[in-house]
C-alpha positions as CSV (number, residue, x, y, z in Angstrom):
1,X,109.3,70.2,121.6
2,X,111.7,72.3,119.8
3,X,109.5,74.7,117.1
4,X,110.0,74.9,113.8
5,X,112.0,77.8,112.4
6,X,110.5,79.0,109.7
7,X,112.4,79.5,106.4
8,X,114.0,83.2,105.7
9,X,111.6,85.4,103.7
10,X,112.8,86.4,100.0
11,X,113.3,89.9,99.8
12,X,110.8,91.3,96.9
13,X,112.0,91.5,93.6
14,X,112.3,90.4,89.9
15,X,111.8,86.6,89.7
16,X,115.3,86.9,87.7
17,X,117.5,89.4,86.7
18,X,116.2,90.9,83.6
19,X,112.4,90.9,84.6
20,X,111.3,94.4,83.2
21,X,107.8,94.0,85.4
22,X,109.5,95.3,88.5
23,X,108.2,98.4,90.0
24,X,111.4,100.7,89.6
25,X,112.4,99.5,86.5
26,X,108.8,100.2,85.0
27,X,109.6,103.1,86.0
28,X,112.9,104.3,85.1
29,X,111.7,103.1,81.4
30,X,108.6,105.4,81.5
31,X,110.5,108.4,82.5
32,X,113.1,107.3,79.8
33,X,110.2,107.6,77.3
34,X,109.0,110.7,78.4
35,X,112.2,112.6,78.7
36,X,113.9,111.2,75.7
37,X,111.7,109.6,73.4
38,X,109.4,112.4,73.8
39,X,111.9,115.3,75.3
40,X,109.0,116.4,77.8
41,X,110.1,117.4,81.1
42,X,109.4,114.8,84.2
43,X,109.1,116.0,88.1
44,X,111.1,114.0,90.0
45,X,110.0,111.8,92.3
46,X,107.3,108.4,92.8
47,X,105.0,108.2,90.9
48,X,105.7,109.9,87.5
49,X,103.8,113.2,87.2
50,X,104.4,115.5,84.3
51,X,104.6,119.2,84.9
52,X,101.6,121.2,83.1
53,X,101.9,125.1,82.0
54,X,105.2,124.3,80.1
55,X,104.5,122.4,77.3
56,X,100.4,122.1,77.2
57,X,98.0,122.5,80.0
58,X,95.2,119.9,80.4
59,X,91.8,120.2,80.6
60,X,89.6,117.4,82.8
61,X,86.1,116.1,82.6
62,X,84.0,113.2,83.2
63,X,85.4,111.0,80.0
64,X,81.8,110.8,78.5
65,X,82.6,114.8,77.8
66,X,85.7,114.1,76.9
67,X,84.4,111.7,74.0
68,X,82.3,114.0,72.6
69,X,84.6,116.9,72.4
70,X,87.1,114.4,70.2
71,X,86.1,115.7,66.9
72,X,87.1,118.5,67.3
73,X,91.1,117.2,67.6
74,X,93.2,117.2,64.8
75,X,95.3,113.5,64.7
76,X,98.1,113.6,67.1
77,X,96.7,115.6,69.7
78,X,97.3,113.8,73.0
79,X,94.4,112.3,74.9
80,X,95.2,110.3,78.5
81,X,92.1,108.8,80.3
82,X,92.4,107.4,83.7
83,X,89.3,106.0,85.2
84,X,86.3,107.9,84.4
85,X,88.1,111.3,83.5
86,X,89.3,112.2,80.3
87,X,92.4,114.7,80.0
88,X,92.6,116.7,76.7
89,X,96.0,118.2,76.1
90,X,95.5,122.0,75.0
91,X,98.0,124.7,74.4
92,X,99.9,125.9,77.1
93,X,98.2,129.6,79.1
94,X,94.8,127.7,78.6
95,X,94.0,127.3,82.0
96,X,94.3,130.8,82.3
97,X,91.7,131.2,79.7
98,X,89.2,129.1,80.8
99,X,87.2,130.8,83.4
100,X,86.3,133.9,80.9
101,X,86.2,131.8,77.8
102,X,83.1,130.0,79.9
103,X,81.5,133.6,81.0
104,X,81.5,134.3,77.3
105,X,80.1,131.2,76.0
106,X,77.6,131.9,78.7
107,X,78.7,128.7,81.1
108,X,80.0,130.8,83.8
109,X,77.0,131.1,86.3
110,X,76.9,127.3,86.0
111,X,79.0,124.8,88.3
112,X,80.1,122.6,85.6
113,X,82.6,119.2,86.1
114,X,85.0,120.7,83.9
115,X,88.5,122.3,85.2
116,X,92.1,123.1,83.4
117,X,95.4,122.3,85.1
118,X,98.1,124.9,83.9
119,X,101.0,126.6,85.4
120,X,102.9,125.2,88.5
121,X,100.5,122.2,88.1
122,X,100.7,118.2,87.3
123,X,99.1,115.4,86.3
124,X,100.0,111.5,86.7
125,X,102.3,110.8,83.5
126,X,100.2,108.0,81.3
127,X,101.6,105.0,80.8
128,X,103.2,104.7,77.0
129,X,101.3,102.5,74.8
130,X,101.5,98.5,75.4
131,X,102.8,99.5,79.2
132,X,100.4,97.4,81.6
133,X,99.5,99.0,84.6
134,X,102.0,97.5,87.5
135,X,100.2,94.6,89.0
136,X,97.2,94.1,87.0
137,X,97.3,91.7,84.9
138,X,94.8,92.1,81.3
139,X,92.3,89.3,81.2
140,X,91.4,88.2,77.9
141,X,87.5,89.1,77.4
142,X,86.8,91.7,79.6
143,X,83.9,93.2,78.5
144,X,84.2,97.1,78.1
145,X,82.1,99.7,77.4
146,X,83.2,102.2,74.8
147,X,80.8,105.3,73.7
148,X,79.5,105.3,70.0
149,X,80.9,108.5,69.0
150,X,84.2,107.0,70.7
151,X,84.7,104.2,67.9
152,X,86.5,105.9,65.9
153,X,89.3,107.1,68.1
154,X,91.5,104.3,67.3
155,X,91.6,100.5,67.2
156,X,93.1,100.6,70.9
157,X,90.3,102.5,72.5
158,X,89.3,98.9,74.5
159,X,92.4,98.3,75.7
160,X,92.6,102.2,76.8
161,X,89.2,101.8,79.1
162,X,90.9,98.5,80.3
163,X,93.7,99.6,81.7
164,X,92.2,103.0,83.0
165,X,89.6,100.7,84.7
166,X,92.4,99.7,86.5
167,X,93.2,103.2,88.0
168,X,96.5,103.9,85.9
169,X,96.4,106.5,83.6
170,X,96.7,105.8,79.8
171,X,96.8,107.3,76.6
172,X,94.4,107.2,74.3
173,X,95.7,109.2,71.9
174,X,99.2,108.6,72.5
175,X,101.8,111.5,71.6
176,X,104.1,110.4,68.8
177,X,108.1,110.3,69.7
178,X,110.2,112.5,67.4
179,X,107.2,115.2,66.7
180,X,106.7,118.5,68.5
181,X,103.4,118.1,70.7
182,X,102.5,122.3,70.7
183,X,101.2,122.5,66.3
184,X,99.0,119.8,67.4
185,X,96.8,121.2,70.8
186,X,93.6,123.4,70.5
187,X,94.4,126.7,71.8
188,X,92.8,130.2,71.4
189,X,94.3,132.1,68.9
190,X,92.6,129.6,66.4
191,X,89.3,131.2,67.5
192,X,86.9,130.5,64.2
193,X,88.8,128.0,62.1
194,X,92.6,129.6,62.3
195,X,95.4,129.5,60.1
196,X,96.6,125.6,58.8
197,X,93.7,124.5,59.8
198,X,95.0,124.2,63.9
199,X,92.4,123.4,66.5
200,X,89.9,125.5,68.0
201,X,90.0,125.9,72.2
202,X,86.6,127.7,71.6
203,X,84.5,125.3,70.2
204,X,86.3,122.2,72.3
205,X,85.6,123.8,75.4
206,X,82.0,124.8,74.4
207,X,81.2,120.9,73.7
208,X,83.1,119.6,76.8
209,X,80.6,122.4,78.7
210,X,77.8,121.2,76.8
211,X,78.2,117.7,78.0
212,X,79.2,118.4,81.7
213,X,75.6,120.1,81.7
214,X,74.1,117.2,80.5
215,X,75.8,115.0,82.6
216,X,74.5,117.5,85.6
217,X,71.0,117.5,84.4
218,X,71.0,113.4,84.0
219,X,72.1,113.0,87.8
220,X,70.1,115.2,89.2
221,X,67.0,113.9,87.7
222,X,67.9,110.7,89.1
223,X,68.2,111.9,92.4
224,X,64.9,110.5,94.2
225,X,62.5,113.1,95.3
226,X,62.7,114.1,99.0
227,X,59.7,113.6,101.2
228,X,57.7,116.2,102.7
């Protein structure tokens, strides 16, 4: 009996010519957005990461933190989420700051889940908003759970914690194209109020710190008690 050759295998790829869900051309049009929608530098390479310590560092805690530190952002500073971590744009050289900014708001001696990312450092570019993560398709109806002091974010704070569930970064305050990202990030020289009203790095961190020790306190009262 002669066997069956099987049929040749399609190569992967688009189901037709212009189908913008393929992988690479998802990404070429992020890095398009980024670069010249935005004019923020890209590192090059798969996947898209975005180079901190030249335009804003980032600072990254559990998102439950993150939430609670939102009031004190003015509108249009950037917020990304991706899974349960929150990343706060702040001014570039905060990183730096951090560790004696938390000895003198008396966090230091603690082991907090709280960390910047500044010079010579990156983060996984977001996707822009209405991008769905590559291969993960949005059900309609999944239920999400979105903190109370969260609703008023923005009317797209759902289908942030969707998409983030998914493990692709996001934005859930997206940067807006054509507008200069630095006026808008928290950053130390507006220690006690400022000048124009800009963001304050002192009090954000302070909250985010707060809430990490919460968080800390929570988890390890939950920890079962160990047996003589």
């Amino acid at each position: 009996m002669v066997p069956t050759v099987p049929s040749p295998r399609r190569p992967p790829g688009p189901s037709h010519p212009g189908d913008s869900g393929h992988p690479s051309h998802m990404s070429r049009a992020v890095r398009h957005w980024y670069e010249n929608e935005l004019g923020w530098p890209t590192v090059p390479g798969t996947p898209l990461d975005l180079p901190t310590g030249l335009r804003f560092d980032v600072l990254d805690a559990p998102v439950e933190a993150g939430y609670a530190a939102l009031r004190h952002l003015v509108p249009g500073s950037p917020v990304a989420v991706r899974a349960d971590r929150m990343r706060i744009l702040v001014a570039a050289g905060s990183a730096d700051e951090l560790p004696g900014l938390l000895d003198w708001l008396e966090w230091g001696a603690l082991t907090l889940d709280l960390r910047a990312i500044g010079e010579d450092g990156r983060i996984e570019a977001p996707l822009p908003p209405g991008t769905p993560a590559p291969g993960t398709p949005r059900r309609a109806g999944t239920p999400v759970h979105i903190p109370a002091h969260a609703s008023h974010t923005s009317h797209t704070s759902v289908d942030t914690a969707v998409d983030s569930s998914q493990g692709a970064a996001v934005w859930l305050r997206p940067p807006e194209p054509g507008c200069e990202v630095e006026p808008s990030l928290p950053t130390l020289s507006a220690l006690g109020g400022g000048v124009g009203g800009a963001p304050d790095l002192v009090r954000l961190v302070d909250t985010m710190a707060t809430e990490c020790h919460r968080i800390r306190l929570r988890r390890s009262c939950a920890q079962p008690l160990a047996m003589s």
